[in-house]
Each structure stands twice: as structure tokens, then as C-alpha cells.
N, C-alpha and C positions, 0 to 999 in steps of 0.2 A: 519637076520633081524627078527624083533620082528612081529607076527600079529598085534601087535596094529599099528605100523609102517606103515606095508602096507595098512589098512584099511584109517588110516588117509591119505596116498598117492594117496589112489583109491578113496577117498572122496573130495580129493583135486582136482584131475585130473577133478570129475565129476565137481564138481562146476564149474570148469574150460570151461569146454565146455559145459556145460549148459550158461554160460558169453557171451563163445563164439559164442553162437546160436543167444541166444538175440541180441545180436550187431550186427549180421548179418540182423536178422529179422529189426530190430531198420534202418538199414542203406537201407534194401528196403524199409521200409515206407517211411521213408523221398527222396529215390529216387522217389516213385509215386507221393508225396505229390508234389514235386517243379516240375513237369511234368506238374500236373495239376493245378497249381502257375503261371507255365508258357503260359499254354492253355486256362485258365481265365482272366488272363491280354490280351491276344491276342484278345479274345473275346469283352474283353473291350473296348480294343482301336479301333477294327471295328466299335460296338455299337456307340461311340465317333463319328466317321468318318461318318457315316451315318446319325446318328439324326443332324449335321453338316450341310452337303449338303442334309437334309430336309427340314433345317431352311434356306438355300439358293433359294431351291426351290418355297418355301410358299414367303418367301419374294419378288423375281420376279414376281410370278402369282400375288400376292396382288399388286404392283405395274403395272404391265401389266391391271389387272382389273381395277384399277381406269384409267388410261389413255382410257379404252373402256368407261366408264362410263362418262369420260370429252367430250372426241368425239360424245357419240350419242345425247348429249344437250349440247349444245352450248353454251347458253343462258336458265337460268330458266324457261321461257315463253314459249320454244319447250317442256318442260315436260309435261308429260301426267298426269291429276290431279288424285289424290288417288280413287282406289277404290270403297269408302264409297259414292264418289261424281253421 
């Protein structure tokens, strides 16, 4: 076999696994990448779930407040006048 031969075969080969590195390298990024794809959506969908049953929360209290607020005057005229008076 000719040197040029083999030269081209061992220039071949590297490129070859130089490819093959890459695609390796290539194929853990994208395994971190959709790990944390994953663990951002999760996070999501907690964030979701929570501001949720906060807007539940506040809703009740603001409904529980006005019915404290209807109870303690009855009538306008039990109100105690402003302030300013």
C-alpha cells in the first residue's frame, strides 16, 4: 500500500472519530438539556398549582371579610361616623 493511501485512511479514520466524539458530546447535551425541560415544566406546573389555591384563598378571606363586615352593622345607622367627624 502506497503512503498516500494510508495517510488518507488515518485521516479518514480521524475525522471519523473526531464525528464520533461530537455526536457523543451532541447527544449528552441534549440529554441535560431535556432533564432540565423536564424539571422546568415540573416547576411550572407547581408555580400553576399554587398561585391556584392562592387565588382560592384570597377569594374565601374576601368573602369571609365582607360577611364580618355585614355582621358588625346591620343597619347603616349602627356605623360609627368617619374620623374627620
Amino acid at each position: 500500500m502506497s503512503s498516500m493511501m494510508m495517510s488518507e485512511g488515518a485521516a479518514a479514520g480521524g475525522r471519523e472519530r473526531s464525528l464520533e466524539q461530537r455526536l457523543i458530546e451532541m447527544e449528552t447535551r441534549l440529554t441535560f438539556q431535556e432533564q432540565a425541560l423536564s424539571e422546568l415544566s415540573e416547576a411550572l406546573a407547581d408555580a400553576r398549582d399554587e398561585s391556584a389555591r392562592n387565588a382560592n384563598l384570597l377569594r374565601h378571606l374576601l368573602d369571609d371579610l365582607s360577611k364580618l363586615r355585614a355582621g358588625l352593622y346591620d343597619s347603616p345607622a349602627d356605623e360609627p361616623p368617619p374620623p374627620h367627624y
